[in-house]
N, C-alpha and C positions, 0 to 999 in steps of 0.2 A: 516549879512543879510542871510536869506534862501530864494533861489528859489523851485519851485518846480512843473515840466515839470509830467503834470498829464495827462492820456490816459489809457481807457485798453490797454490789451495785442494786439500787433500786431500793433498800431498806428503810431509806426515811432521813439517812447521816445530815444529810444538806438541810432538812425542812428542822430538825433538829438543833443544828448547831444555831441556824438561824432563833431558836426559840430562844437559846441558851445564852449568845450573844444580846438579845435585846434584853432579857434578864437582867446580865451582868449588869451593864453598863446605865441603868440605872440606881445602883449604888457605887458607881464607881466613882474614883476621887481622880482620877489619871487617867491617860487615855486605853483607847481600846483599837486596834487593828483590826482587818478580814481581810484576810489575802485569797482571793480568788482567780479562778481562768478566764474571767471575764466581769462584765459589768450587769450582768442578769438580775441579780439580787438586791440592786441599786434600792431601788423602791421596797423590798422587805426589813432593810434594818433602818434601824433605828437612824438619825441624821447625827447622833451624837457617837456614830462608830466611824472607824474610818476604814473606806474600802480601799484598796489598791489592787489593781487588774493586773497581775504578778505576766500575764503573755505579754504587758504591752512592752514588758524590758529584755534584753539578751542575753537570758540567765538559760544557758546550753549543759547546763551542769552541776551537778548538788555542790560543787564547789559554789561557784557563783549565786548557786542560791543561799548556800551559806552566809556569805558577804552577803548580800542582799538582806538578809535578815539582820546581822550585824550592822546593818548603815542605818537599818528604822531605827534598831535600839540605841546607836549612837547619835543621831539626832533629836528623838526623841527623851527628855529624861525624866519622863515620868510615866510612862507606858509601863502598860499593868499587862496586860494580857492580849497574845497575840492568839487569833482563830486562823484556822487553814483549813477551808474544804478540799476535797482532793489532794489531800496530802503529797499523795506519790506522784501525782502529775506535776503539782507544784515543784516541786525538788529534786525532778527527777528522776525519781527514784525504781526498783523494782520492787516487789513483796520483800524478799529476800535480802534486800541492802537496806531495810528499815534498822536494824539494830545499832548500826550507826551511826544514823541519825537518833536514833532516841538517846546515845551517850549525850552525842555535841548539844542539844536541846537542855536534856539535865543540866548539862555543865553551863552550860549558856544561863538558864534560867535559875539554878544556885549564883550566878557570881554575879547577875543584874536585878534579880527580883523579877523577872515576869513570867509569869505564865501562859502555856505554850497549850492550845486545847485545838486535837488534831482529829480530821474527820481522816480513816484509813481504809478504802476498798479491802479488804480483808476479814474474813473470819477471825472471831478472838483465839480462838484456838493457835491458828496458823501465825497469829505473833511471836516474834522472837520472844526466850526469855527473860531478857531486859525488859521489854514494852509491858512483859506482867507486871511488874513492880511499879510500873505507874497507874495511875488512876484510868480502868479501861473498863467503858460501858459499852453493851455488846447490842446492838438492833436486830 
């Protein structure tokens, strides 16, 4: 499953997902990821999440960040849900090349079990029509 916590900048996405995340992860049986642009948030979640400061590696491309996500879930085997603030920075990405990334995430996330829950500088509107079909809360 992907979510995906849509708002321009300044909406609340980040103070949000962080609510969301520490939520989660106290019912959770397996682990939990935050992949963020940096190490800011250290001290907001929970100690039982796990951050990874996704600049600190030479991911120059949504390919690479692909792989990158690919190598947590295959080290990992029991990760449950991954969080990503700044979605489009993370990955690369522009407004407009979200739709496929929302495929590869489904796909991803049907054939491993994890859940993908995405904070998106974007308007819900301005989603592609794939991103409506997943779970999208608007700020």
């Amino acid at each position: 499953m992907v979510q995906i916590i849509a708002g321009r900048k300044g909406k609340g996405k980040t103070k949000f997902l962080l609510e969301k995340v520490n939520s989660a992860v106290k019912e959770a049986h397996g682990t939990i990821v935050y992949l963020d642009k940096n190490t800011q948030h250290m001290y907001d979640l929970s100690n039982r999440v796990r951050l990874i400061d996704v600049f600190k590696y030479p991911i120059h491309s949504y390919e690479a960040f692909l792989g990158f996500i690919c190598g947590i879930i295959s080290q990992d085997h029991d990760l449950e849900q991954v969080y990503m603030d700044a979605f489009l920075k993370l990955s690369n990405l522009n407004g407009n090349e979200i739709e496929r990334a929302v495929d590869d995430l489904v796909a991803i996330s049907e054939k491993y079990g994890v859940e993908f829950i995405l904070s998106v500088s974007e308007d819900k509107e301005n989603l592609p029509a794939n991103a409506q079909e997943c779970t999208v809360i608007a700020l």
